[in-house]
N, C-alpha and C positions, 0 to 999 in steps of 0.2 A: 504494500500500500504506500501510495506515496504521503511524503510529511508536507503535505497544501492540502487545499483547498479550494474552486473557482466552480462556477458554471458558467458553461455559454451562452449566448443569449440568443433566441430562435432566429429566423429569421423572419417573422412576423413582429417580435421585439426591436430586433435590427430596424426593422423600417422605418422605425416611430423618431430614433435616432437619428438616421438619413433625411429623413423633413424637417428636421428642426434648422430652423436660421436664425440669424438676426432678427427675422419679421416672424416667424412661424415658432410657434410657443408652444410645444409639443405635450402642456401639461392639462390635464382632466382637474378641477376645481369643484367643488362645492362650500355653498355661502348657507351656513349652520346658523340660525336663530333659538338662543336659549332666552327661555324666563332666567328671573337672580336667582332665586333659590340658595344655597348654601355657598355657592361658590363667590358672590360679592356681598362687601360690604355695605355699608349705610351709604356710605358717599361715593357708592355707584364702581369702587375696585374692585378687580376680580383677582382672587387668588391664582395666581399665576402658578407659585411653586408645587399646590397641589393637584392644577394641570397637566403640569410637565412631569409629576410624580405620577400620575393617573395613567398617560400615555405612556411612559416607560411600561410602564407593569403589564402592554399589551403587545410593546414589540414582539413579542416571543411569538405571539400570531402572523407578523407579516417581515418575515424574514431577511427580504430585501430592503427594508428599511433602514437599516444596518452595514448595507454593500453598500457600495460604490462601483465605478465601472474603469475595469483596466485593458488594454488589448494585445491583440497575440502581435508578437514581431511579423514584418513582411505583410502579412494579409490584413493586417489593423480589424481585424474581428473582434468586437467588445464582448464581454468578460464582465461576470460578476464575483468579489472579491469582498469580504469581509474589511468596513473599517476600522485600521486598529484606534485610528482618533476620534472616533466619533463623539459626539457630544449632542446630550439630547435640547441643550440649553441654545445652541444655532439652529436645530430644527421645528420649533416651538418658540414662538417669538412674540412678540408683547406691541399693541400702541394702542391708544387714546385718542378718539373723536373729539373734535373742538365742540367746544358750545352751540345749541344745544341738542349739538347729539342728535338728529333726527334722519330719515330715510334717506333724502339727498347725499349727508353727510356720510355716511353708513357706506350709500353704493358707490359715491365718488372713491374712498378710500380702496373698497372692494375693486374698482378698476384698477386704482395706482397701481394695486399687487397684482392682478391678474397680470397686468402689463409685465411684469419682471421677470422675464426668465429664472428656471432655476441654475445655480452652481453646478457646472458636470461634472467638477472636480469631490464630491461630497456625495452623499444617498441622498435621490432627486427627490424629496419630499419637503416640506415646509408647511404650518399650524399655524397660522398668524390667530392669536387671538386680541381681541377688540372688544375695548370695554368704552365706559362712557353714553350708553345709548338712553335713548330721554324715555323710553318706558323703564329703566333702570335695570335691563337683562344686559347680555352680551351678546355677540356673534363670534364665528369662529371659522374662518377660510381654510382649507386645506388643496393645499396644491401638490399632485404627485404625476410623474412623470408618465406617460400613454407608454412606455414601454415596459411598465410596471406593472399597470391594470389597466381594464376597458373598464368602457361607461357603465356596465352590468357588474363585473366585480367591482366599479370603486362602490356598490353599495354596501360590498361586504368589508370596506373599510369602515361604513357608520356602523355596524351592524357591530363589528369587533371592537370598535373603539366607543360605545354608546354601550349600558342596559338595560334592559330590559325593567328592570324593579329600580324604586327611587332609592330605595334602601342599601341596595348592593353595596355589602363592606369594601371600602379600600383597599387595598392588594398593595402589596412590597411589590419592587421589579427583581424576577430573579437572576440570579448573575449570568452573565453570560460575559463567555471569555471569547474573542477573535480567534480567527484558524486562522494559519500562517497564509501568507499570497504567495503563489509560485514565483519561481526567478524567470527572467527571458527565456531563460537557453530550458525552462521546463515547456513554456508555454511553447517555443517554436518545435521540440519533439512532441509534445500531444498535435500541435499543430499536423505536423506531416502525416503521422500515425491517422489521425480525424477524418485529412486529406484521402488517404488512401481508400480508407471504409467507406466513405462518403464516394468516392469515383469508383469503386466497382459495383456501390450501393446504385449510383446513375446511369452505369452502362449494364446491370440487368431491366434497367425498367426505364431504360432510355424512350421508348415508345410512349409508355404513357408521360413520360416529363414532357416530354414535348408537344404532347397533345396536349397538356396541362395546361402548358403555356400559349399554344395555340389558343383554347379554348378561353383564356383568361384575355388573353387581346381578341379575339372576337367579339366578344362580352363586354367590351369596355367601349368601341369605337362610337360613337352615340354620342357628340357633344351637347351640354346643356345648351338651351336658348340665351340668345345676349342679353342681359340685364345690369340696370348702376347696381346692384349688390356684388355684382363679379369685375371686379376690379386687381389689380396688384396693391397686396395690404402691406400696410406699415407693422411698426412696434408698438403703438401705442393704443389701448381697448378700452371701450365702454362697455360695462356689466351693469345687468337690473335684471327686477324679475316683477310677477305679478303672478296669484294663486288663485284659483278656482274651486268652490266647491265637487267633492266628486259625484255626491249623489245626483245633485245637478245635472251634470259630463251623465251619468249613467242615467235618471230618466229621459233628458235629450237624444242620447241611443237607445234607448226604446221605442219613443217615440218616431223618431227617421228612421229605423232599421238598422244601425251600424252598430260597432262595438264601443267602447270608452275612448279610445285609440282614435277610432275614427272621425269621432266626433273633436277632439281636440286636434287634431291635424286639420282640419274642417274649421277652425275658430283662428286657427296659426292664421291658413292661406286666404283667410277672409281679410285678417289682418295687416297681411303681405299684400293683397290687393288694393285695398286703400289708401299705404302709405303709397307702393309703388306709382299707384295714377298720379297721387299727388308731385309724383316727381316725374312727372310727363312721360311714364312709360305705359303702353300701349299693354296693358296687362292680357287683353282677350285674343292678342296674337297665336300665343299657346301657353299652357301651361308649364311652372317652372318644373324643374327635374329635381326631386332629393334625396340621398343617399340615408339611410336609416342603418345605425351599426347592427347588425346581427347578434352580437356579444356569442360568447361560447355556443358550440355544439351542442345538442345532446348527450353524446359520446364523449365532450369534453376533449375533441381532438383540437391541440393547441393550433394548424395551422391554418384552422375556420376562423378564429378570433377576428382577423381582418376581414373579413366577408361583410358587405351592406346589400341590402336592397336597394334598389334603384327604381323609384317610381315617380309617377306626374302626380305635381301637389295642384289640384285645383284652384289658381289664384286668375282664371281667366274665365269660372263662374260668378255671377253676381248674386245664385238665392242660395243659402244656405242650405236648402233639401239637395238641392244639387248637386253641392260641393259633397256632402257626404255620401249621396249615391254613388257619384264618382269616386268617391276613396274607397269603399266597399271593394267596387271591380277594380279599381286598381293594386290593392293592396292581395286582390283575390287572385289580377294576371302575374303578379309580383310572389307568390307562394306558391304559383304554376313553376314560375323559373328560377328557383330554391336548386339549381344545377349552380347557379350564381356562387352558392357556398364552394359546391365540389373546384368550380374556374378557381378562388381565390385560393383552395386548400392544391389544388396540382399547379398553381404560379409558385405560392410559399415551396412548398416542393422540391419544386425546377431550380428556385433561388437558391434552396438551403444545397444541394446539390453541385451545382453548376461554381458557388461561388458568392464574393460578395460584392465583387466588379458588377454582379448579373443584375445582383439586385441593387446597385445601385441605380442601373438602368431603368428596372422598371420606376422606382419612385421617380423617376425624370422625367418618363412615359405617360407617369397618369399625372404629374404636373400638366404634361404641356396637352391633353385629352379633355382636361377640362368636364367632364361627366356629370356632375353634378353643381345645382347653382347653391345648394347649399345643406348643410347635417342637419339633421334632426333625430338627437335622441331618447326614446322612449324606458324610462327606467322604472321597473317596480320596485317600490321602497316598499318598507315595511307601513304598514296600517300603525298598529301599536304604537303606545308612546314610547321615547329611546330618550335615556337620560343620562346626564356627563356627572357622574358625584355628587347625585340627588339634582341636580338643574335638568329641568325639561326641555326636552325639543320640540321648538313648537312652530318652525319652517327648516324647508331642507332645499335649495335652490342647485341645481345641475351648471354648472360652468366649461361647456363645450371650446375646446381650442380649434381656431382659423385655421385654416391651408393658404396656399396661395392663392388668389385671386376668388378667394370666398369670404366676402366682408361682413356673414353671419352665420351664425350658429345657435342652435336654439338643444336647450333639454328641456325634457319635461319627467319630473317625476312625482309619485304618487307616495305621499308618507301623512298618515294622520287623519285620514277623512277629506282631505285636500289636494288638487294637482297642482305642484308648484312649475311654473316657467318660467327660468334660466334662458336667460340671453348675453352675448355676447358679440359685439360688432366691433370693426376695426372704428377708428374715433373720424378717421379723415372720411372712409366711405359714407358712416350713418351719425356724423353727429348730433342730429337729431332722434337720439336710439327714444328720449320721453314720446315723443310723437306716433314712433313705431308702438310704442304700449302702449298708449291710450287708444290705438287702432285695432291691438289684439284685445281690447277690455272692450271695446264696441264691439266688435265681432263674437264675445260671445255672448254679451246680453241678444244679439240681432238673434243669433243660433238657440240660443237654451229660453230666449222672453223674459229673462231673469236679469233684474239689475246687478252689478257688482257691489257687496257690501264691504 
């Protein structure tokens, strides 16, 4: 046995790495709304030290929290590596709302950080908590890196780091000691060894990689319709969100025939219609195109994780019966072509295979394809309440990261009796991101005949 320790990182992990730039912020966020509860003081502080005490005590669940990323000589293939520096006190961070504290205040903050990359040199995760809010609770940002989790596992970061009973004792962190990180000259012999298993792994089943990959560019050639949301983004983001009751969402699909799903996808693109006329685009040309993550397999096979649906979002009907009819069938042609999983899982494949030259090509490929005008992800969160050291959770907000020349992103997730939607736009494309939410809060009083409370 050797005296290290590393894993490699797949190459559906790889990817997430490879789109990252200067403008492309590769990290999945959620904006956590707690009551005070036990955690703040009278004058609105929040106990920080038994935060960062609370969150230790659950690394032992999310392992890579703890790595960092190194890579091999010659082929630069990253690598996960225990750090021995780590420090829970830089990834759990602390600041203070100016006076007085209120939602504005709150989401402006929430943008500065979205905006920030994380440190590649450190374990890509980061807690900002945030205190100061004028109902006198807190908030709590978590930003962790897409090549770490998808939008469907980062729920089972609230799940692990949140629980279940208000009660739940405190917990010590138990020790954990670092494994050693390999040297060069280990990493470039695993290297060639890897090499070799991996290339005669390729030339038995050379037919289907290729068809893989066939299959995965024929599947993709399909660019979205031109739209101002599809532009080349910058570094700098605007974050908000707005929540919906669910029972609402659910007897308004009852009532149209569609699912929960349907219906708020149906309240998004009524929304996206509005703003968009507003800005002189011709919205009944066609509908826009949006890419929906899939999140794991069934089977749990890791190189489905990147797989989306690809369907027309209805923003070029004007009645709400409509729009939802149409997302019915479309979401129904879109689960006919669920071959879309197998394209993404024989590309990942061909890539891990072929190399990491191969796959940097494709991320270039679907850069410059352009396929979708923008993400929409749908995440079930837990119903139940989820609580931080007796504090309640009482909004859970999805914070989707850009690509290139996709200046929005939207989540929507489901926690509490509530659909909360998470948005994220680049700041130059949509600086009017208030106007776009007061257009999705029209949309669904128009849809459900229910005012927003």
């Amino acid at each position: 046995m050797p005296n290290y320790a590393y894993e490699r990182l797949s190459a559906q992990e790889t990817s997430f790495l490879l789109f990252e730039t200067p403008n492309e912020h590769m990290h999945l966020a959620w904006m956590w709304a707690f009551e005070a509860g036990p955690l703040t003081s009278a004058d609105g502080g929040v106990d920080i030290r038994r935060i960062r005490r609370h969150v230790a005590s659950r690394l032992h669940l999310f392992p890579r929290f703890r790595q960092k990323l190194a890579y091999t000589p010659v082929e630069r293939h990253p690598v996960w590596v225990d750090d021995e520096s780590f420090k829970i006190h830089y990834h759990v961070q602390h600041v203070s709302l100016p006076d007085p504290g209120d939602a504005g205040r709150l989401w402006g903050t929430i943008s500065a950080l979205v905006s920030q990359p994380l440190d590649s040199s450190k374990p890509l995760w980061e807690l900002w908590v945030i205190e100061g809010l004028a109902n006198g609770g807190f908030a709590v940002l978590s930003k962790t890196h897409h090549c770490m989790i998808d939008g469907k596992t980062s729920v089972d970061l609230m799940t692990g780091l949140l629980d279940d009973d208000p009660d739940a004792p405190e917990q010590d962190p138990p020790d954990w000691i670092p494994r050693p990180a390999p040297a060069t000259s280990d990493l470039l012999f695993d290297t060639i060894r890897d090499r070799v298993s991996l290339a005669v792994s390729f030339g038995r089943g050379i037919r289907e990689q290729i068809g893989g990959l066939r299959d995965a560019l024929a599947g993709g050639i399909v660019r979205a319709p031109k739209c101002p949301i599809n532009q080349p983004i910058g570094p700098h983001r605007l974050a908000n969100g707005v929540r919906f009751p669910r029972a609402t969402i659910e007897s308004s699909a009852e009532r149209l025939g569609g699912t929960v799903d349907d219906v708020a996808l149906a309240i998004i693109a009524g929304g996206l219609c509005t703003y968009l006329t507003r800005q002189s685009f011709d919205t009944s040309a066609a509908p826009l195109r949006v890419a929906m993550p899939a999140g794991p397999a069934p089977d749990g096979e890791e190189s489905q994780r990147m797989a989306a649906q690809l369907l027309s979002l209805p923003t070029h009907l004007a009645d709400p019966v409509d729009r939802v009819a149409a997302l019915v069938e479309a979401r129904r042609e879109a689960d006919e072509r669920s071959p879309s999983l197998e394209r993404a899982g024989g590309w990942l494949r061909f890539a891990e295979a072929a190399g990491h030259t191969i796959l940097g090509l494709g991320v270039e490929i679907r850069r410059w394809l352009h396929s979708f005008n923008l993400i929409i992800s749908v995440l079930p969160g837990p119903e139940e309440p989820r609580y931080m050291v007796g504090s309640k959770l009482i909004a859970a907000y999805p914070q989707i990261p850009l690509f290139q020349n996709q200046g929005l992103s939207i989540g929507v997730a489901s926690y509490g009796g509530q659909l909360h939607v998470g948005i994220v736009a680049d700041w130059e494309i949509i600086p009017d991101l208030l106007l776009l939410l007061s257009d999705i809060k029209s949309a669904y009083e128009e849809t459900t005949g229910e005012p927003i409370t």
